[in-house]
C-alpha positions as a Markdown table, in Angstrom:
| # | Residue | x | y | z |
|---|---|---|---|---|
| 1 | Unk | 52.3 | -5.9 | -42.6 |
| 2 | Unk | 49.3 | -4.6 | -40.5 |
| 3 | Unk | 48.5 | -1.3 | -41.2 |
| 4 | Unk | 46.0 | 1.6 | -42.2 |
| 5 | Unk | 47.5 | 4.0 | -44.4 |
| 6 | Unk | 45.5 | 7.4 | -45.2 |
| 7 | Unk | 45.6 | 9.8 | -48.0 |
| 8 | Unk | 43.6 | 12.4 | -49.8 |
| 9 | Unk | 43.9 | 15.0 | -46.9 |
| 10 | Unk | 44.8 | 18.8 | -48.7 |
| 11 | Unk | 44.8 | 22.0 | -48.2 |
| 12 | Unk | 41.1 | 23.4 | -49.6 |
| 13 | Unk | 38.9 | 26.4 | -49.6 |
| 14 | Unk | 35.6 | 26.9 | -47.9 |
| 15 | Unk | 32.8 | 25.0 | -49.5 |
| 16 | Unk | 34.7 | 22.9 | -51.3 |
| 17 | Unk | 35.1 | 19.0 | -51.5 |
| 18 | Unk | 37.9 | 16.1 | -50.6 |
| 19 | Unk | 37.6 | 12.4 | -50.8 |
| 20 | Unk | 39.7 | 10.7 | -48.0 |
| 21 | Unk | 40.6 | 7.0 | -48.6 |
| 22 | Unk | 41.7 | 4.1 | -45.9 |
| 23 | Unk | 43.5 | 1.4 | -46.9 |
| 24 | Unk | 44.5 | -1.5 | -45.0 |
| 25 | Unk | 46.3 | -4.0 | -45.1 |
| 26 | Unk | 47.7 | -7.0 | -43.5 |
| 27 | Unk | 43.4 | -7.9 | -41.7 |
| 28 | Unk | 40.5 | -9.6 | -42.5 |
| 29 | Unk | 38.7 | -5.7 | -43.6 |
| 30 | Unk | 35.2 | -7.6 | -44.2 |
| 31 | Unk | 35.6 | -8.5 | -40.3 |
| 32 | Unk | 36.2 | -4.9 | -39.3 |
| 33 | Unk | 34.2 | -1.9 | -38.6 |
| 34 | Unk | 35.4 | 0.9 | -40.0 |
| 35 | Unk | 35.4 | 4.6 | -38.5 |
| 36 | Unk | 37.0 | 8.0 | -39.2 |
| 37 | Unk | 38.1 | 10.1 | -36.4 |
| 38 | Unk | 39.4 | 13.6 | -36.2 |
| 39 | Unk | 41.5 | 15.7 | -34.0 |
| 40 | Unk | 41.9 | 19.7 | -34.2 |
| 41 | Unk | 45.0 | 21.3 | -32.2 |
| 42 | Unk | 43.8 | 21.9 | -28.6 |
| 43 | Unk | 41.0 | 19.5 | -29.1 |
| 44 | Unk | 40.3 | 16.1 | -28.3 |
| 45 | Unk | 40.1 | 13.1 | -31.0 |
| 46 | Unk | 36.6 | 12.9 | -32.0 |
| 47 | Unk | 34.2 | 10.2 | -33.7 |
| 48 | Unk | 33.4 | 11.8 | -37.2 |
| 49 | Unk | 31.9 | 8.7 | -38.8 |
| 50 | Unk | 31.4 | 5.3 | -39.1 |
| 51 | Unk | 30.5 | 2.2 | -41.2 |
| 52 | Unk | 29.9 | -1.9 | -40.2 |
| 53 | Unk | 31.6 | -4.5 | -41.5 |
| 54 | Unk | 29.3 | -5.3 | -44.2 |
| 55 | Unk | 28.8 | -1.7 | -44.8 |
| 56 | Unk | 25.0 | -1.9 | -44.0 |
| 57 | Unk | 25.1 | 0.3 | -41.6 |
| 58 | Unk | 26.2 | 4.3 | -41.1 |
| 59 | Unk | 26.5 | 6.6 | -38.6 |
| 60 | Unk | 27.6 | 10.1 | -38.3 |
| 61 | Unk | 28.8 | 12.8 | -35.8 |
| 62 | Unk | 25.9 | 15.7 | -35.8 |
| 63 | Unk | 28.6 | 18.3 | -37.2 |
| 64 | Unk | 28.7 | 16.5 | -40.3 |
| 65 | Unk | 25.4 | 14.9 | -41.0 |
| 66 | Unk | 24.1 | 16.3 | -44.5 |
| 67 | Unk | 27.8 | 17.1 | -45.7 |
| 68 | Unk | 29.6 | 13.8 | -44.5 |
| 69 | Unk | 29.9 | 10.5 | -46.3 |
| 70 | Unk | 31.4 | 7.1 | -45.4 |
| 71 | Unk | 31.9 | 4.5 | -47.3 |
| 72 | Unk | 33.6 | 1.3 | -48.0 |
| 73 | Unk | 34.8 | -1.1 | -50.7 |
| 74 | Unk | 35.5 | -4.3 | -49.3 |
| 75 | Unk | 37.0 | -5.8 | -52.8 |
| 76 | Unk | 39.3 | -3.2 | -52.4 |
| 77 | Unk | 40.7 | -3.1 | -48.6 |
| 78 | Unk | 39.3 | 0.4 | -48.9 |
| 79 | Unk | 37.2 | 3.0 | -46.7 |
| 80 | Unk | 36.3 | 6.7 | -48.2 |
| 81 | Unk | 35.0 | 9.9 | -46.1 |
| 82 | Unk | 33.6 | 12.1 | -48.8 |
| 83 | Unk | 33.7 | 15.7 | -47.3 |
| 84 | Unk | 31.7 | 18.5 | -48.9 |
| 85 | Unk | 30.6 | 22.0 | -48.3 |
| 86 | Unk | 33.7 | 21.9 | -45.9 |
| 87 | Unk | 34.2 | 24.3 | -43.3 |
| 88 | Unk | 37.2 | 26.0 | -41.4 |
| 89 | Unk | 35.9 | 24.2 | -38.6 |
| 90 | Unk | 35.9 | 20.9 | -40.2 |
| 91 | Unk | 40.1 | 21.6 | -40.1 |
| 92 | Unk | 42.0 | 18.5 | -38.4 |
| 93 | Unk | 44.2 | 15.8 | -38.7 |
| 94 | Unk | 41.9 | 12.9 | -39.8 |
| 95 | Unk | 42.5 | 8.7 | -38.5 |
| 96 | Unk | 41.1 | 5.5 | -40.2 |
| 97 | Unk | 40.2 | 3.0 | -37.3 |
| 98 | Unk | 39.7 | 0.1 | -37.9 |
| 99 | Unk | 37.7 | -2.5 | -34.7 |
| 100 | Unk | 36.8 | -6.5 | -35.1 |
| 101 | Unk | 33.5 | -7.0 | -34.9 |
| 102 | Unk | 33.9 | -9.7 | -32.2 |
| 103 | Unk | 37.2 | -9.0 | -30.6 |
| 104 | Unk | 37.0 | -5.6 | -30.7 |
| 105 | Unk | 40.9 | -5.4 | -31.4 |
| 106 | Unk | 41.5 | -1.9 | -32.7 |
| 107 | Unk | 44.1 | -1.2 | -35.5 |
| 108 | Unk | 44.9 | 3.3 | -36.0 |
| 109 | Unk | 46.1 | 4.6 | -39.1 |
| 110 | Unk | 48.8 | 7.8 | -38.9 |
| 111 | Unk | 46.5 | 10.4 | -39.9 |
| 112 | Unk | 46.0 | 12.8 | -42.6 |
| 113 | Unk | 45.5 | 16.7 | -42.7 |
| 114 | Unk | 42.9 | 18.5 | -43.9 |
| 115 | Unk | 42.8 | 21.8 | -43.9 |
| 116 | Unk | 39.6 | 24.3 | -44.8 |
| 117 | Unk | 41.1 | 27.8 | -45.2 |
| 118 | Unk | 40.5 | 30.9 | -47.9 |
Protein backbone atom coordinates (compact mmCIF):
# COMPACT_ATOMS: atom_id res chain seq x y z
CA UNK A 1 0.00 0.00 0.00
CA UNK A 2 1.29 3.58 -0.80
CA UNK A 3 1.18 5.69 1.98
CA UNK A 4 2.82 8.23 4.44
CA UNK A 5 1.72 7.67 7.93
CA UNK A 6 2.67 10.35 10.67
CA UNK A 7 3.04 10.27 14.32
CA UNK A 8 4.70 11.86 17.25
CA UNK A 9 2.33 14.99 17.13
CA UNK A 10 1.21 15.90 21.14
CA UNK A 11 -0.05 18.21 23.15
CA UNK A 12 3.23 20.15 24.78
CA UNK A 13 4.14 23.22 26.74
CA UNK A 14 6.06 26.26 25.60
CA UNK A 15 9.74 25.67 25.13
CA UNK A 16 9.55 22.24 24.98
CA UNK A 17 10.49 19.48 22.42
CA UNK A 18 8.70 16.73 19.94
CA UNK A 19 10.15 14.43 17.44
CA UNK A 20 7.76 13.90 14.49
CA UNK A 21 8.39 10.77 12.31
CA UNK A 22 7.24 9.93 8.44
CA UNK A 23 7.04 6.65 7.42
CA UNK A 24 6.30 5.45 4.08
CA UNK A 25 5.59 2.89 2.58
CA UNK A 26 4.69 1.19 -0.56
CA UNK A 27 7.78 3.89 -2.85
CA UNK A 28 11.12 3.88 -3.70
CA UNK A 29 11.89 6.68 -0.41
CA UNK A 30 15.72 6.96 -1.54
CA UNK A 31 13.97 8.43 -4.96
CA UNK A 32 11.95 10.96 -3.01
CA UNK A 33 12.34 14.31 -1.51
CA UNK A 34 11.12 14.61 1.56
CA UNK A 35 9.30 17.78 3.17
CA UNK A 36 7.11 18.65 6.22
CA UNK A 37 4.34 21.03 5.84
CA UNK A 38 2.01 22.67 8.26
CA UNK A 39 -1.30 24.12 8.45
CA UNK A 40 -2.84 26.41 11.46
CA UNK A 41 -6.87 26.85 11.45
CA UNK A 42 -7.59 29.96 9.27
CA UNK A 43 -4.20 29.60 7.69
CA UNK A 44 -2.87 28.28 4.63
CA UNK A 45 -0.64 24.98 4.39
CA UNK A 46 2.83 26.11 4.59
CA UNK A 47 6.42 24.69 3.69
CA UNK A 48 8.08 24.12 7.21
CA UNK A 49 11.06 22.01 5.96
CA UNK A 50 12.66 19.95 3.72
CA UNK A 51 15.32 17.36 2.90
CA UNK A 52 16.68 15.65 -0.77
CA UNK A 53 16.60 12.32 -1.57
CA UNK A 54 19.98 11.46 -0.42
CA UNK A 55 19.51 13.64 2.44
CA UNK A 56 22.52 16.02 1.42
CA UNK A 57 20.68 18.76 1.37
CA UNK A 58 18.26 20.91 3.96
CA UNK A 59 16.23 23.66 3.87
CA UNK A 60 14.06 25.40 6.25
CA UNK A 61 11.10 27.95 6.54
CA UNK A 62 12.59 31.30 8.33
CA UNK A 63 10.16 30.73 11.38
CA UNK A 64 11.99 27.77 12.31
CA UNK A 65 15.53 28.02 11.33
CA UNK A 66 17.71 27.62 14.69
CA UNK A 67 14.86 25.45 16.43
CA UNK A 68 13.83 23.10 13.40
CA UNK A 69 15.38 19.93 12.33
CA UNK A 70 14.82 17.52 9.34
CA UNK A 71 16.00 14.48 8.90
CA UNK A 72 15.84 11.21 7.27
CA UNK A 73 16.73 7.53 7.56
CA UNK A 74 16.65 5.93 4.31
CA UNK A 75 17.28 2.25 5.83
CA UNK A 76 14.31 2.83 7.56
CA UNK A 77 11.52 4.43 5.14
CA UNK A 78 11.73 7.15 7.72
CA UNK A 79 11.81 11.09 7.86
CA UNK A 80 12.00 13.05 11.45
CA UNK A 81 11.14 16.93 12.18
CA UNK A 82 12.86 17.51 15.48
CA UNK A 83 10.99 20.57 17.01
CA UNK A 84 12.47 22.50 20.00
CA UNK A 85 12.06 25.56 21.98
CA UNK A 86 8.45 25.27 20.45
CA UNK A 87 6.12 28.09 20.42
CA UNK A 88 2.25 28.63 20.58
CA UNK A 89 2.73 29.75 17.19
CA UNK A 90 4.44 26.82 16.00
CA UNK A 91 0.65 25.05 16.79
CA UNK A 92 -0.70 23.10 13.58
CA UNK A 93 -1.59 20.07 12.04
CA UNK A 94 1.65 18.86 10.51
CA UNK A 95 1.93 16.65 6.68
CA UNK A 96 4.91 14.34 5.47
CA UNK A 97 5.18 14.94 1.55
CA UNK A 98 6.80 13.11 -0.14
CA UNK A 99 7.95 14.38 -4.33
CA UNK A 100 10.10 12.03 -7.05
CA UNK A 101 13.03 13.61 -7.80
CA UNK A 102 12.36 13.27 -11.54
CA UNK A 103 8.63 12.89 -11.89
CA UNK A 104 7.84 15.05 -9.40
CA UNK A 105 4.75 12.70 -8.46
CA UNK A 106 3.67 13.82 -5.00
CA UNK A 107 2.38 11.35 -2.31
CA UNK A 108 0.58 13.46 1.25
CA UNK A 109 0.44 11.89 4.51
CA UNK A 110 -2.93 12.56 6.83
CA UNK A 111 -1.39 14.80 9.25
CA UNK A 112 -0.52 15.02 12.81
CA UNK A 113 -1.33 17.61 15.58
CA UNK A 114 0.84 19.44 17.49
CA UNK A 115 -0.12 21.60 19.75
CA UNK A 116 2.20 24.28 21.92
CA UNK A 117 -0.03 25.50 24.80
CA UNK A 118 0.67 26.21 28.92
Amino acid sequence: QVQLVESGGDLVQPGGSLRLSCVASGIAFSKYAMSWYRQAPGKERELVARITDAGGSTDYADSVKGRFTISRDNAKNTVYLQMDSLKSEDTAVYYCNARHRTTLWALWGQGTQVTVSS
